[in-house]
C-alpha positions as CSV (number, residue, x, y, z in Angstrom):
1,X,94.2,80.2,73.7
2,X,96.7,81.8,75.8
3,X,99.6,83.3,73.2
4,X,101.6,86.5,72.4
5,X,98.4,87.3,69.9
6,X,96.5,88.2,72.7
7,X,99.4,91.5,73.3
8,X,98.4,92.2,69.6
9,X,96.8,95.8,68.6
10,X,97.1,95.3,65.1
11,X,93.8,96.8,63.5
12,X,93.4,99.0,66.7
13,X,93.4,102.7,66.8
14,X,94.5,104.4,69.8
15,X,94.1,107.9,71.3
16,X,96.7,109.1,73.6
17,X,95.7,112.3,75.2
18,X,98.6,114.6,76.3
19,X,100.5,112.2,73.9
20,X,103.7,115.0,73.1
21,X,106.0,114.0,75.6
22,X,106.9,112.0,79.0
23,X,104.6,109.5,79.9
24,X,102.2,109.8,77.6
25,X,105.1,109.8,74.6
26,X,106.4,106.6,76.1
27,X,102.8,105.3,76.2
28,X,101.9,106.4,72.3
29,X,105.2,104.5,71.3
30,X,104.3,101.4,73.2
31,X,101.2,101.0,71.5
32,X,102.5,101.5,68.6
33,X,104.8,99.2,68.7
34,X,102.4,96.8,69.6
35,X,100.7,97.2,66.1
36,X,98.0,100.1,66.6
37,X,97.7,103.2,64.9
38,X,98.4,105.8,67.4
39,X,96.7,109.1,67.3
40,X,98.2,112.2,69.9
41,X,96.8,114.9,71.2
42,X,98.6,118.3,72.7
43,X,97.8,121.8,73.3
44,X,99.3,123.0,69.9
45,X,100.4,121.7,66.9
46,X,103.8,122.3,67.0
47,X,104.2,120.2,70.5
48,X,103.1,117.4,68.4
49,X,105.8,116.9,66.2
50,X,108.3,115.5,68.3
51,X,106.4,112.2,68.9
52,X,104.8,112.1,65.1
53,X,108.6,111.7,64.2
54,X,109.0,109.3,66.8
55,X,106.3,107.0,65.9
56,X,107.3,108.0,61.8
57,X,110.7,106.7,62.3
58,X,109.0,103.3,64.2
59,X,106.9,103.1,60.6
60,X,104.1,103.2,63.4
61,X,100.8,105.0,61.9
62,X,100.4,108.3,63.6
63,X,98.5,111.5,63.5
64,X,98.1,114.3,65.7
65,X,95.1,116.5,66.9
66,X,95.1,119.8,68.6
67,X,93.3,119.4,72.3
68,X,93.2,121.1,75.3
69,X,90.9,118.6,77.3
70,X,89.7,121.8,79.9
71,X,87.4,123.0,76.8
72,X,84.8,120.5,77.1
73,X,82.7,122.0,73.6
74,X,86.2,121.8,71.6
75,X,87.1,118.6,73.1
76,X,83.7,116.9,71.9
77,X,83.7,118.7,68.4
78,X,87.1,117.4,67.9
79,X,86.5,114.1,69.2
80,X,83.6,113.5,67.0
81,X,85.3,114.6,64.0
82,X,88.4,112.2,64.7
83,X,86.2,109.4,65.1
84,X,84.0,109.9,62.3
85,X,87.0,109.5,60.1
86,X,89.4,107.0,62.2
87,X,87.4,104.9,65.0
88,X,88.7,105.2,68.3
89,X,89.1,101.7,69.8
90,X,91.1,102.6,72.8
91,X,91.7,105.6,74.9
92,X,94.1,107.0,77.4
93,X,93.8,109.3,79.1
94,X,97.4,110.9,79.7
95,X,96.3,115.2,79.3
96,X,97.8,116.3,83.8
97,X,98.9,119.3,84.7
98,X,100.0,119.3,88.2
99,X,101.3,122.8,90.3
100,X,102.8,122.2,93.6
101,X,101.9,124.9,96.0
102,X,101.4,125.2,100.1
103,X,97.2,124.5,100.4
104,X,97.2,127.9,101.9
105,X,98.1,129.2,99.2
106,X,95.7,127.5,96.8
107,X,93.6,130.1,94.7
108,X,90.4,128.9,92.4
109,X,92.0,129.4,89.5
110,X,95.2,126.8,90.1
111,X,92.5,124.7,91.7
112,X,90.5,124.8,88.2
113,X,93.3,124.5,86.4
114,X,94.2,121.3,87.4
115,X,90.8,119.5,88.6
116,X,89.9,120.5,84.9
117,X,92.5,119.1,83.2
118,X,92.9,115.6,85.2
119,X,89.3,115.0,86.4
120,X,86.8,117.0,83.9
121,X,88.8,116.5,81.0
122,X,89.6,112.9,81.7
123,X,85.2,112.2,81.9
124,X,84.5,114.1,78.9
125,X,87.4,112.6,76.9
126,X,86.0,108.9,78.0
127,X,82.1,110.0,77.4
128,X,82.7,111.1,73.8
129,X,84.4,108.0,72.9
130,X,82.2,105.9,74.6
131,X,79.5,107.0,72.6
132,X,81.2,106.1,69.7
133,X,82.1,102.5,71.2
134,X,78.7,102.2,72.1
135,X,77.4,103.5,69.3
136,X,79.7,100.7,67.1
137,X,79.0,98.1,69.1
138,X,82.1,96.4,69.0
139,X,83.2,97.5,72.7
140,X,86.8,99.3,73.8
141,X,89.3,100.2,76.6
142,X,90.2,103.5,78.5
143,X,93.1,103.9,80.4
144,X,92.9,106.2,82.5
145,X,96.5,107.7,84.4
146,X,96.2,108.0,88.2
147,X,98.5,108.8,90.4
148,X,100.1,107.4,93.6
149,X,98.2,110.4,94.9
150,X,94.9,108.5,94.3
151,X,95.9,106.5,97.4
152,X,98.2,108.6,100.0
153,X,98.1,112.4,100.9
154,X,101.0,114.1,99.4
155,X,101.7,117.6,101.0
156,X,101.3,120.5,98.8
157,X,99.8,118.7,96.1
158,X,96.2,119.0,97.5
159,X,94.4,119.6,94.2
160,X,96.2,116.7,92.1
161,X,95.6,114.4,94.6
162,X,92.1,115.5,94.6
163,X,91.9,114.9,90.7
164,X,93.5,111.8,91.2
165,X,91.8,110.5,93.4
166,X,88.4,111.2,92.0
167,X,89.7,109.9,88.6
168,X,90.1,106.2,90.4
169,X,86.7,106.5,91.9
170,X,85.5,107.8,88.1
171,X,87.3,104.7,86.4
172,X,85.5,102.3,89.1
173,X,81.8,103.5,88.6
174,X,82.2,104.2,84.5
175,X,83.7,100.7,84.3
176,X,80.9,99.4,86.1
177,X,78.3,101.4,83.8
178,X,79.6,100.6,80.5
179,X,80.3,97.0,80.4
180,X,77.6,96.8,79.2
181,X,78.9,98.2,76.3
182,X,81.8,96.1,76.3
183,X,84.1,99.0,77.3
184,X,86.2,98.2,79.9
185,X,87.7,101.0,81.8
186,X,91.0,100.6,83.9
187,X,93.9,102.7,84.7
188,X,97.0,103.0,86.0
189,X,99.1,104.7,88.8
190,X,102.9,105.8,88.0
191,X,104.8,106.1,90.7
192,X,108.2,108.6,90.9
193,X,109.3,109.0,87.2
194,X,111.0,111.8,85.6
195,X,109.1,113.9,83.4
196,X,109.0,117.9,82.6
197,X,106.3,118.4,84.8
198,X,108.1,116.7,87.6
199,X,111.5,117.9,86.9
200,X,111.9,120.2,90.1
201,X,111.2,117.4,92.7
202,X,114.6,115.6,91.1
203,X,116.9,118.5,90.8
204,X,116.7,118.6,95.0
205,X,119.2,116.0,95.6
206,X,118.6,115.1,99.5
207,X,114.4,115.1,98.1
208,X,116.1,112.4,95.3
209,X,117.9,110.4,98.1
210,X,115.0,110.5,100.2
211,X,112.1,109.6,98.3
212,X,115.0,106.2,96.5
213,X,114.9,104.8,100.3
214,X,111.0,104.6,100.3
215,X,111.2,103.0,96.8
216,X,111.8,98.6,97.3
217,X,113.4,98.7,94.1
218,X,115.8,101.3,94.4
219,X,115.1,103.2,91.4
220,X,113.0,106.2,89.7
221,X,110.3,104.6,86.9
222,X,111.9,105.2,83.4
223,X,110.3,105.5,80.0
224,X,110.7,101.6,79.4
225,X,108.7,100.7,82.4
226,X,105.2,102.4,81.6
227,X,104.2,100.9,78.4
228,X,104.0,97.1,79.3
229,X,101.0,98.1,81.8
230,X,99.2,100.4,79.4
231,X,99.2,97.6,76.2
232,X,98.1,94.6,79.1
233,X,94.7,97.0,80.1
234,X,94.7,98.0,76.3
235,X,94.8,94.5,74.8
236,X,93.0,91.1,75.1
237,X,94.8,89.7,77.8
238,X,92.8,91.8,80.1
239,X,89.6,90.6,78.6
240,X,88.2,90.1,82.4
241,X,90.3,93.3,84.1
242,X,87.8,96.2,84.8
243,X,87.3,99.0,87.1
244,X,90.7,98.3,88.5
245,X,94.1,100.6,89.1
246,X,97.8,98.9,88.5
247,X,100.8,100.6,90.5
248,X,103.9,101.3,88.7
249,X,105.9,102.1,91.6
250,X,108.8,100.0,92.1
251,X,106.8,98.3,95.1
252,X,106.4,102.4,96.9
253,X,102.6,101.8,98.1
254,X,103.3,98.2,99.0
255,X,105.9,99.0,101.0
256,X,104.3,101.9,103.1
């Protein structure tokens, strides 16, 4: 029956790639707060402990493990160790690195850098736990973040939108493949919010002014507006949601 219980991720153990700050902060907190125990990954240890305090002082169950998702060998060795000792029950996969730059002027290795980290590192990520759901039987979810670049061209960010957009093709044919498995793999697309990585897009004021007119709602995402989405494709309420991609964008691609 239809109830608040079905929002509930009590006994559930999350992963939250790229889970030290911004989105992916905001996302660990939500699910959290939701009732799951909330596992983060970053780079380095130390970027982790701004959002173990955060979920600490929400009396949320946390812990923290060092990733960097464009080492496929260290990402499965670390992934099996995690879930050996804390099943993984639901994944997102947050870990983006974008670097805006003239397709001119696009070398192989910013190219790598950022197909590896959005695209690569997103599959591998959702393979090793996969395995583990499959191999428990008891099913899962993966989010997976895309972008409003999975669905328009965006001038000088060639390479992210090409990671993007072949992460929304990758969440339609892996959710097709694993149900099977009872994982169900969904994802979402943020729209304009204000993060570190996107800071220099927002300190251009006429850019600001510009992109608020193509925005319906008049208004940049914010911290608050991300998690809802994330706990819906995470929980039982979206028992029959797979293969699909939810906007968060103020109404931008609807409007365009």
């Amino acid at each position: 029956m239809f109830g608040p219980a079905m929002f509930d991720l009590t006994g559930k153990n999350a992963l939250v790639t790229g889970g030290s700050r911004g989105l992916g902060q905001a996302i660990a907190l939500a699910l959290g707060r939701m009732g799951a125990s909330v596992c983060v990954s970053a780079r380095t240890e130390a970027a982790l402990e701004e959002t173990l305090n955060m979920l600490a002082a929400d009396r949320i169950p946390g812990r923290g493990v060092v990733l960097d998702v464009r080492d496929v060998s260290a990402t499965k060795a670390a992934l099996a160790a995690l879930g050996a000792a804390w099943p993984i029950d639901i994944l997102v996969n947050n870990a983006g690195f974008e670097n805006v730059a003239p397709s001119l002027e696009v070398d192989e290795a910013v190219w790598d850098s950022i197909v590896d980290t959005n695209l690569k590192g997103s599959f591998f990520c959702s393979q090793a736990v996969a395995r583990q759901m499959a191999a428990r039987g008891a099913g899962g979810a993966i989010v997976n973040l895309c972008s409003l670049t999975s669905y328009v061209g965006i001038p000088t960010a060639v390479p992210y939108g090409a990671s993007k957009t072949g992460l929304l093709g990758m969440t339609r044919a892996l959710s097709a493949e694993w149900a099977a498995h009872g994982i169900r793999v969904n994802a979402i697309a943020p729209g304009y919010f204000r993060t570190d990585m996107t800071e220099g897009f927002y300190a251009d004021e006429a850019w600001a002014k510009g992109m608020l007119g193509k925005i319906p709602q008049q208004r940049f995402g914010e911290m608050d507006d991300i998690g809802g989405a994330v706990v819906f494709l995470a929980s039982a309420a979206s028992a029959y949601i797979t293969g699909q991609c939810l906007p968060i964008d103020g109404g931008y691609l609807a409007s365009i």
